[in-house]
Residue, then its C-alpha position, 0 to 999 in steps of 0.5 A: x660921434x663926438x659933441x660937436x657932431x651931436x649938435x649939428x643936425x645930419x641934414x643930408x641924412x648921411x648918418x642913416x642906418x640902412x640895416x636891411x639888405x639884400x643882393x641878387x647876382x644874374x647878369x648884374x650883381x645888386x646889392x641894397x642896403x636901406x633902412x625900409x623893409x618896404x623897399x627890400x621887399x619890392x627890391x626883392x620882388x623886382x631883382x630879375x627886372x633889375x638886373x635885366x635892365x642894369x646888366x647893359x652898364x656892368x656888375x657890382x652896382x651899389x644901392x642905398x635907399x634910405x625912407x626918410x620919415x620927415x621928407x615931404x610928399x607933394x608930388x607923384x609926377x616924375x622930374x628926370x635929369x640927364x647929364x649922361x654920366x649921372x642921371x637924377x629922379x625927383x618926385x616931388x621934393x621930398x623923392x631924389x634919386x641919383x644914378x651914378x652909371x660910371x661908379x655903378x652907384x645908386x642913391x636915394x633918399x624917399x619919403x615915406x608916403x611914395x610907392x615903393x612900386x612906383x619908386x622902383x618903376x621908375x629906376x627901371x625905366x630909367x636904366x632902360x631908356x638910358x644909353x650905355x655910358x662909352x668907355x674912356x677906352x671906347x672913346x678913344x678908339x673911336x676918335x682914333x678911327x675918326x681922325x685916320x679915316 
């Protein structure tokens, strides 16, 4: 890093060392990297529910959670937004969690104080209540059938 980068302080937390990690593979390949052994854990204990509920959107998704000491906890109430490709949980203002559905990505950043349980509760419920995503493919054929019939 060099002087200039010292200085500035790394707001977004990009930085972030996210030395733990862990992969499953059953019908949905996951792989976590976070800086929380909470969070790995809970993770861990929670892959088959995961991957049963990610495995309608494909394999080889991507999770960083990263526990963010100086994140405010205010607020265990749930906050979701759905813009069909990219779905975001906030709990409170100090929880904020994007699902990427086309990149298979998922990023969050938590504070400390919020169950990891919880946390991971709601990322479940999410990809359950979610509709699959169409292909541009799928699309496509579909608006072609529309326009011949």
């Amino acid at each position: 890093m060099n002087t200039m980068a010292a200085m500035v302080p790394d707001l977004l937390r990009r930085f972030a060392s996210t030395q733990y990690h862990s992969r499953f593979s059953n019908d949905a390949v996951v792989t976590l990297a976070t800086n929380n052994k909470h969070l790995l854990a809970e993770f861990e204990a929670r892959s088959e529910q995961i991957g049963e509920a990610f495995r309608t959107f494909g394999a080889g998704w991507v999770w960083r959670l990263v526990q963010d000491e100086d994140a405010p906890y205010d607020s265990d109430e749930p906050t979701i937004l759905d813009a069909g490709s990219i779905t975001m949980l906030f709990l409170g203002t100090g929880t904020m969690v994007a699902v990427d559905w086309i990149r298979r990505e998922v990023l969050g950043f938590a504070a400390t104080d919020v169950s990891s349980g919880r946390l991971f509760q709601l990322i479940i419920g999410i990809a359950k209540e979610h509709e699959p995503f169409p292909s541009i493919q799928a699309a496509g054929q579909s608006l072609l059938k529309r326009s011949i019939v």
